[in-house]
C-alpha positions as CSV (number, residue, x, y, z in Angstrom):
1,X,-45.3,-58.0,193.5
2,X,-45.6,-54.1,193.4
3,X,-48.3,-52.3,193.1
4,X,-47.5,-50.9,189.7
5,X,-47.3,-54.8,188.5
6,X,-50.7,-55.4,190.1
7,X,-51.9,-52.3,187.8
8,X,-50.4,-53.2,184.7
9,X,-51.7,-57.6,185.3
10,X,-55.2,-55.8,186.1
11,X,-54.9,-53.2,182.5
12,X,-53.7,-56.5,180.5
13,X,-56.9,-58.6,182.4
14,X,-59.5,-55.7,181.3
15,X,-57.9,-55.1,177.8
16,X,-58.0,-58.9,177.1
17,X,-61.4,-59.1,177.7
18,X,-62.5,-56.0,175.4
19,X,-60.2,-57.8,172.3
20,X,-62.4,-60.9,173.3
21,X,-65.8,-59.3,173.7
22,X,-64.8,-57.5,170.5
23,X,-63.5,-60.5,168.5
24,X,-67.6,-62.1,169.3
25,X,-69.2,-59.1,168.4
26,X,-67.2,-58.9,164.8
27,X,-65.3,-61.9,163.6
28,X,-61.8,-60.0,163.8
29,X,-59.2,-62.0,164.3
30,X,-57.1,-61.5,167.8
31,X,-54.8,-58.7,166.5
32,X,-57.1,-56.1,164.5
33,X,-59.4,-56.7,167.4
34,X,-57.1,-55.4,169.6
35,X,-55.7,-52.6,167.4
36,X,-59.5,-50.9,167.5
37,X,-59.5,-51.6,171.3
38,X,-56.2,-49.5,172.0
39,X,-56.8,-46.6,169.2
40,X,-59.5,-46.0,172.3
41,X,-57.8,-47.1,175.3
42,X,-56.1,-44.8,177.9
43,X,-52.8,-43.3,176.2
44,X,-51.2,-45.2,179.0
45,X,-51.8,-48.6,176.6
46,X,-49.7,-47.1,173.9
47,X,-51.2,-49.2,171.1
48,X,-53.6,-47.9,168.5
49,X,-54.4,-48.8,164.6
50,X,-51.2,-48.5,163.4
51,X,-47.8,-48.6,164.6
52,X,-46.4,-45.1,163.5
53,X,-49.5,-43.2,164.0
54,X,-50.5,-44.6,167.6
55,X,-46.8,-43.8,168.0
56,X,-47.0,-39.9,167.5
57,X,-50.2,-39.5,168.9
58,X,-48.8,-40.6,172.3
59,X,-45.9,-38.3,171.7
60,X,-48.1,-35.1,171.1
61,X,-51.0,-36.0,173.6
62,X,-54.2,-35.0,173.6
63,X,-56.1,-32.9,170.6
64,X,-54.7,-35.0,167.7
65,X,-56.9,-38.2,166.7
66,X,-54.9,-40.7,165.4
67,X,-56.9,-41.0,162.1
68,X,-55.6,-36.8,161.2
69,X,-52.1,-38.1,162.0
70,X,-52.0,-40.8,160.0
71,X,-54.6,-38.7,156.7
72,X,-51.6,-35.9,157.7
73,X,-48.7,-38.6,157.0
74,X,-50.0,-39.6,153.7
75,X,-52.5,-41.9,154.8
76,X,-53.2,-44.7,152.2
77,X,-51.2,-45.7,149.3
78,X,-50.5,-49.2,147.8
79,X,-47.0,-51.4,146.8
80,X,-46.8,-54.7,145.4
81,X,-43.5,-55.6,145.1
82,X,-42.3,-59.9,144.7
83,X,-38.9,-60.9,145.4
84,X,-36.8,-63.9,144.4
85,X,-33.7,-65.1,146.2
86,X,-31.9,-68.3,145.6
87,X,-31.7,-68.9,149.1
88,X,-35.6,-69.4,149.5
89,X,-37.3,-72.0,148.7
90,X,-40.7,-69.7,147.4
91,X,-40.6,-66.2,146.4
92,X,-41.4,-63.5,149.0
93,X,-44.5,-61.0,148.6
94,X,-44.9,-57.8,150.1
95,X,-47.8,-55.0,149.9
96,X,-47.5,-51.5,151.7
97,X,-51.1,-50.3,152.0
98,X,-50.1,-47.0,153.6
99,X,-48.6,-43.9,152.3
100,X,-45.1,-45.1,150.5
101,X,-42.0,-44.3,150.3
102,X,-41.9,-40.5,151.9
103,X,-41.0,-41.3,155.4
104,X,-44.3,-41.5,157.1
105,X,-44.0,-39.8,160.7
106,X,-41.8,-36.8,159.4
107,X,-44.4,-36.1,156.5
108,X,-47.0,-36.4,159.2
109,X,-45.3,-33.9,162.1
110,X,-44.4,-31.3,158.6
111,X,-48.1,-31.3,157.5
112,X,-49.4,-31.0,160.8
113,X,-47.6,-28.1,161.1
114,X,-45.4,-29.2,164.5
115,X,-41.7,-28.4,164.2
116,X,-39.5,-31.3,164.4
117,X,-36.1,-32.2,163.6
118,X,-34.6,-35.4,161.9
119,X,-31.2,-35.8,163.4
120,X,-28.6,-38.8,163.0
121,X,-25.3,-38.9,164.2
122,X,-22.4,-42.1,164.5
123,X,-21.5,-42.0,167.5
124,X,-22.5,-43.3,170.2
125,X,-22.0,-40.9,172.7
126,X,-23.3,-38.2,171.1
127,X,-26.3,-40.4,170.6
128,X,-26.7,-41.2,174.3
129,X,-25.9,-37.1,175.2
130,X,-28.9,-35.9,172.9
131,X,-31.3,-38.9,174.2
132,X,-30.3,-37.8,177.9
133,X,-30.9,-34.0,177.1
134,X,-34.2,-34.7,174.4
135,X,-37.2,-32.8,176.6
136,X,-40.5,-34.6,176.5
137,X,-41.0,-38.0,173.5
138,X,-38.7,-38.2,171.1
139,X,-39.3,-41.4,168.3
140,X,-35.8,-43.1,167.3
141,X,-35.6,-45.7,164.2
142,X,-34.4,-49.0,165.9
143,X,-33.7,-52.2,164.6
144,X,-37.1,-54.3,165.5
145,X,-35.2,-57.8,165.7
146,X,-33.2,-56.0,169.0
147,X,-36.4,-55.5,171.1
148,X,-36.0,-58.2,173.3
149,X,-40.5,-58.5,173.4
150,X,-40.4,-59.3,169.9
151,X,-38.9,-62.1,169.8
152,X,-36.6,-61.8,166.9
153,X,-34.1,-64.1,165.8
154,X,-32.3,-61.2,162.8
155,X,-31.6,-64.1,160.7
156,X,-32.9,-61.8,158.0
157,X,-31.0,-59.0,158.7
158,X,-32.0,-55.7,160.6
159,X,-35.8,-54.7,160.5
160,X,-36.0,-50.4,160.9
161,X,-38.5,-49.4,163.6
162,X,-40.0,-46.5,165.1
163,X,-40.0,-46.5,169.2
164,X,-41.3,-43.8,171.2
165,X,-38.7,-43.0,174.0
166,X,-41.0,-41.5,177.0
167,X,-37.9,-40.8,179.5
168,X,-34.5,-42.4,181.1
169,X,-34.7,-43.8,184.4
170,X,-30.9,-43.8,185.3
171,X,-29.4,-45.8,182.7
172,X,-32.9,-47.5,181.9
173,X,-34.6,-46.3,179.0
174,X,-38.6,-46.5,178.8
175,X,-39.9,-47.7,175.6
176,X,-42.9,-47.2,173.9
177,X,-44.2,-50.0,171.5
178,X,-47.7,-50.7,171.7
179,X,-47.4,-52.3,175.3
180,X,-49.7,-51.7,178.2
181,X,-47.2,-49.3,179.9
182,X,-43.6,-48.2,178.8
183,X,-41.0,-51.2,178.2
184,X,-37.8,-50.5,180.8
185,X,-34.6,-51.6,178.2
186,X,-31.1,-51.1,179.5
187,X,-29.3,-48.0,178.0
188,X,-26.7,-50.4,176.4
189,X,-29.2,-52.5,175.0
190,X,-31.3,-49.8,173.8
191,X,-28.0,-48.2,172.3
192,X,-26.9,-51.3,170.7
193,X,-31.0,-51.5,169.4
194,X,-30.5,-48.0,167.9
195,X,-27.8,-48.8,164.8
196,X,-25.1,-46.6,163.2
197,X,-27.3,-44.0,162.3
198,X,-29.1,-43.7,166.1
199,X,-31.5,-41.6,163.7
200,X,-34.2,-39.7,166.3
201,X,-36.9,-37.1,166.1
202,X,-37.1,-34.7,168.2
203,X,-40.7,-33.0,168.0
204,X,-40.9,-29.2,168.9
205,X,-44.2,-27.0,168.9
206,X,-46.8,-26.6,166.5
207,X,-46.3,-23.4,164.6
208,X,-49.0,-23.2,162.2
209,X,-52.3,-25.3,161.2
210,X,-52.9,-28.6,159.5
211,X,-52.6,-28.9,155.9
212,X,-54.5,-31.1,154.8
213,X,-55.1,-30.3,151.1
214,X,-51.2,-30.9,150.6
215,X,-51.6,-33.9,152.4
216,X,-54.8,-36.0,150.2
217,X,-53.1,-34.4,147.0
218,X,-50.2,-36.3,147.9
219,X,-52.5,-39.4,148.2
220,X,-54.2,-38.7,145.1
221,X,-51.0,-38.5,143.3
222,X,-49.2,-41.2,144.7
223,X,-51.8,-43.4,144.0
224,X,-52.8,-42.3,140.0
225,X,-49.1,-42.3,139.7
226,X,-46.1,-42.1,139.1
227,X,-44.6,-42.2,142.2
228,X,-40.9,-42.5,142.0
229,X,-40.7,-41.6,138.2
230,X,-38.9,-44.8,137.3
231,X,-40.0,-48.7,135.8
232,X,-41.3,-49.5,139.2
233,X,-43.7,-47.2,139.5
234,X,-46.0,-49.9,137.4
235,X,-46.2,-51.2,141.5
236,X,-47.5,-48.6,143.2
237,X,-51.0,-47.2,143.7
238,X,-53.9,-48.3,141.2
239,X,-51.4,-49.6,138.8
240,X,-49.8,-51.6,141.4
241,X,-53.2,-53.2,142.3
242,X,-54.0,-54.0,138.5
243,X,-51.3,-55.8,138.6
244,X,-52.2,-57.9,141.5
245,X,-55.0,-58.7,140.0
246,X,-53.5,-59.6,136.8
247,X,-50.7,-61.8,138.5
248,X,-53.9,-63.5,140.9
249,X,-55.8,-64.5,137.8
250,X,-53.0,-65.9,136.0
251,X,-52.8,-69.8,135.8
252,X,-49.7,-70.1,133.0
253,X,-47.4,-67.6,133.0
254,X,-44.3,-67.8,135.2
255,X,-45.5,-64.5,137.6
256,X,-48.7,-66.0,137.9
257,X,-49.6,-67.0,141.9
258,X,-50.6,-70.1,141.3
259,X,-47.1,-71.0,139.3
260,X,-44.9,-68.6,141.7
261,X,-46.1,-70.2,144.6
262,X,-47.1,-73.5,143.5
263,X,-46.6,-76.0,146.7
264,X,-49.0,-76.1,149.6
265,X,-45.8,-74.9,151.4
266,X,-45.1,-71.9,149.5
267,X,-49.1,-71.4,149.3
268,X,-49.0,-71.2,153.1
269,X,-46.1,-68.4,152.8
270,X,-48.0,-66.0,150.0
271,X,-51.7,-65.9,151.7
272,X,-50.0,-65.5,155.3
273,X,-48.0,-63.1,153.9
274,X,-51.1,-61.1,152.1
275,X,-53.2,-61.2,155.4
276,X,-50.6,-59.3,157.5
277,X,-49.8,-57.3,154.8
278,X,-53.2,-55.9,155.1
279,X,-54.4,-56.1,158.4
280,X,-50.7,-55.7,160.6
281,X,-47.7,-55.1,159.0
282,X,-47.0,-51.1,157.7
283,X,-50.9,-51.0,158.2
284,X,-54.2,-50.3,159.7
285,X,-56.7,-53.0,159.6
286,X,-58.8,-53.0,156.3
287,X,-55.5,-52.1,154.7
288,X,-55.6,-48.7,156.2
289,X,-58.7,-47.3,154.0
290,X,-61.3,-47.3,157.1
291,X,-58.4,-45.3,159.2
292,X,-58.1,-42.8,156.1
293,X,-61.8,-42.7,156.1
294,X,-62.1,-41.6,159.2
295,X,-59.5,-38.8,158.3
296,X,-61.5,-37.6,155.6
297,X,-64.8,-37.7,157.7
298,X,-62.7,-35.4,160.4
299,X,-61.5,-33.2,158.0
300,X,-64.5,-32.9,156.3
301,X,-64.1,-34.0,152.7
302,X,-65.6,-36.6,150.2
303,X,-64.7,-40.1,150.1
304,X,-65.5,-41.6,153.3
305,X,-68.3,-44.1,152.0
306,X,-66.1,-45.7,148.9
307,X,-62.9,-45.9,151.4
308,X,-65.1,-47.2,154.1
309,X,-66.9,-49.7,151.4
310,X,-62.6,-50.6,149.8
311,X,-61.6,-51.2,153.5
312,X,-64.1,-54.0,154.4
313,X,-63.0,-55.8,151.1
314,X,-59.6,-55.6,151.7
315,X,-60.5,-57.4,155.3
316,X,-62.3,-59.5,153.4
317,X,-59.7,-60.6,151.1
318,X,-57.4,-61.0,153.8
319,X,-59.5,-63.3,156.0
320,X,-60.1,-65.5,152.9
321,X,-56.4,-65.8,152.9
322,X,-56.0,-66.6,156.6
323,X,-58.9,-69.2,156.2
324,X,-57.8,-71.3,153.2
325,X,-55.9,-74.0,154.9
326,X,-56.6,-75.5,158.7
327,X,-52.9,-75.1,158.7
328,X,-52.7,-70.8,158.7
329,X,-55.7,-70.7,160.9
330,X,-53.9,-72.7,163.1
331,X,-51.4,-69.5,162.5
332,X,-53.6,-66.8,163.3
333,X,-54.2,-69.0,166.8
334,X,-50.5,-68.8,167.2
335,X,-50.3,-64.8,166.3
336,X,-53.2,-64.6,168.6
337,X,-50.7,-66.1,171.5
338,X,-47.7,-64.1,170.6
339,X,-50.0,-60.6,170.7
340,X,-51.0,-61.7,174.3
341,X,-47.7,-62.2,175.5
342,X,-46.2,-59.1,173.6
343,X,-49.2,-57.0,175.6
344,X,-47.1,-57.1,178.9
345,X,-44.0,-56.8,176.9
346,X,-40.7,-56.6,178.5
347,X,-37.6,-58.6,178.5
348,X,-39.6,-61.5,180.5
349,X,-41.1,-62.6,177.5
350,X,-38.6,-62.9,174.9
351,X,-38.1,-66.4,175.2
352,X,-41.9,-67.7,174.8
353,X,-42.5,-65.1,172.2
354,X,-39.4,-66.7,170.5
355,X,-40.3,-70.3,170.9
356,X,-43.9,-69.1,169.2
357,X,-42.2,-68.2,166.5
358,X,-40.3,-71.4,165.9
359,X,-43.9,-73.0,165.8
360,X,-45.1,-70.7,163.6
361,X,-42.2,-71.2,160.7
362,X,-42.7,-74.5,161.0
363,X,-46.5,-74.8,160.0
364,X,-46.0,-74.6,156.2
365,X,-44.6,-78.2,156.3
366,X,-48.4,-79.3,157.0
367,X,-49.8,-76.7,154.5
368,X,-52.5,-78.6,152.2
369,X,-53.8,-77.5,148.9
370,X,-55.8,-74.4,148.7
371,X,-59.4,-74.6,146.4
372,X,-59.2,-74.1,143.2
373,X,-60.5,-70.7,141.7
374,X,-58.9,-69.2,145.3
375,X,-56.5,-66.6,143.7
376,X,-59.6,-65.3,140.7
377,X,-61.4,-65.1,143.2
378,X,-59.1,-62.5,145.1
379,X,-58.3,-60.9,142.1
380,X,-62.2,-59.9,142.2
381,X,-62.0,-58.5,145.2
382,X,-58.8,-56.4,144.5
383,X,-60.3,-54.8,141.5
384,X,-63.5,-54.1,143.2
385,X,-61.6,-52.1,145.7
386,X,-59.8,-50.8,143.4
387,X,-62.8,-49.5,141.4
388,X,-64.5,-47.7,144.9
389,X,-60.9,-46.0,146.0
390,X,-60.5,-44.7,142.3
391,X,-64.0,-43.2,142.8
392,X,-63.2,-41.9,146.3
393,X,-60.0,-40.2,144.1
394,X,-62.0,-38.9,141.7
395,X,-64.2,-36.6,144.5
396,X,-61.1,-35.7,146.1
């Protein structure tokens, strides 16, 4: 064994047992427990809050918190958006808590005043050529389901994913994804990873200071609406939590949650689905809000309290959905796993991350009925949160 693998087994041995000591200490569950444990780690751990944001603060190094990056991006927002295919058996649910749909690391890199440039290009060996001459981090869209650490089977089609690429070692490329040191992914992999587009930013020098008035009155408006200027906008920001609420609460109409997803299995699906929403996928922990309250608090605005306050309710929503059946606890043990194995990261673990995964999809065949009153319940909770951010708005 090297010494460099010695270092990194040590690093995953200490981390585990902050995310641990942590987890005691606060009730988190395994993987917002070890979000708040990296957005303070060594940059050499990579991870932070939230994917995008821990992501550019490693490119631009020290003197940017991750909490301006991510108030600079757009910070907070809200979409709640269900699908129907016929090839499903349920209905799927997604929420965006953050900033949506301006893309969220360019908006963040513009406001912050740091030049940048978006550039895309079909073919492949340009792609390679501008990689191998990129100076310092550059952060390339890749499809997700390609990272060998994840796991991914793609049955769903590509999943678009910001990676931080810190250097090539020969025709190796080091990755950075939230792993204790920098994945090492062969150039044709990484290549094949990277998609038609091979879209990459390439971040320049700061040229001017923060703005971050442009940046909360882009929240503000985002979330009082409209947002895209089109029938859909009735999902976005407060509107689109309303009508979560509304849809929780109703027990006969066809949109209602408990008709939607009326099974135990398809129960399981929706209330997994609304915990990672808000605590892991396109997220923060707490839905984002205590991130962007700590923005506010840096930048010195109003707000923090009621964002702070909407952020522990939306963590509390979500761990009422991940405690409702034995069955999605038994998921969150499962997630738990998979996080400790994706830690190390690396081609190594692909298989046992993948075989977690089969486990994990096939939990909703033991999914039991949830309590009655569950989703009114919820629905509470969404439009008290809902009431503190529109206060927070309202002092912004």
């Amino acid at each position: 064994m090297s010494v460099r693998e010695r270092h990194t087994m040590t690093e995953q041995k200490s981390l585990k047992r902050l995310v641990r000591s942590r987890m005691e200490r606060t009730g988190e569950s395994y993987t917002t427990a070890r979000r708040h444990v990296l957005a303070n780690a060594p940059r050499s751990a990579g991870g932070g809050l939230m994917h995008d944001s821990a992501l550019l603060r490693n490119a631009l190094g020290d003197g940017w918190s991750e909490a301006m990056l991510a108030g600079l991006a757009g910070g907070i927002g809200f979409m709640y958006f269900v699908f129907e295919y016929k090839e499903l058996k349920a209905p799927t649910m997604t929420i965006v808590a953050r900033h949506h749909p301006d893309p969220f690391i360019p908006a963040a890199l513009r406001n912050a005043g740091i030049e940048h440039q978006v550039t895309t290009t079909g073919s492949v060996r340009k792609a390679e050529k501008a990689l191998r001459e990129a100076t310092g981090t550059v952060i390339c869209t890749v499809d997700r389901t390609k990272l060998p650490w994840h796991g991914l089977t793609g049955e769903w089609g590509p999943e678009p994913y910001p990676v931080g690429v810190q250097g090539l070692d020969g025709d190796t490329v080091l990755v950075d994804d939230e792993c204790l040191q920098p994945n090492p992914l062969p150039l044709a992999d990484f290549l094949a990873a990277w998609g038609k587009k091979h879209e990459m930013i390439t971040i320049g020098a700061a040229t001017g200071k923060p703005d971050v008035r442009t940046a909360v009155s882009t929240t503000v408006a985002h979330l009082t609406g409209p947002v895209l200027g089109n029938n859909f906008d009735v999902n976005f920001g407060f509107s689109g939590m309303r009508k979560l609420a509304a849809e929780m609460r109703d027990v006969k109409g066809k949109k209602g949650w408990s008709q939607r997803w009326a099974t135990p299995g398809a129960e399981f699906f929706v209330l997994r689905r609304l915990h990672d929403c808000l605590e892991v996928e396109y997220t923060a922990p707490s839905a984002t809000r205590q991130l962007y309250a700590d923005f506010l608090r840096e930048a010195g605005l109003p707000g923090v309290t009621e964002f702070e306050a909407a952020g522990r309710i939306w963590s509390d929503v979500a761990a009422r959905s991940i405690g409702a059946m034995p069955v999605l606890q038994e998921y969150e043990q499962l997630v738990t796993e998979r996080m400790r194995l994706m830690i190390s990261g690396g081609a190594a673990v692909a298989d046992e991350v993948r075989a977690l995964g089969s486990r994990m999809s096939g939990l909703a065949e033991r999914a039991t009925p949830v309590q009655a009153g569950l989703y009114v319940e919820l629905a509470d909770l969404v439009d008290e949160a809902r009431e503190l951010e529109e206060k927070a708005v309202g002092q912004l």
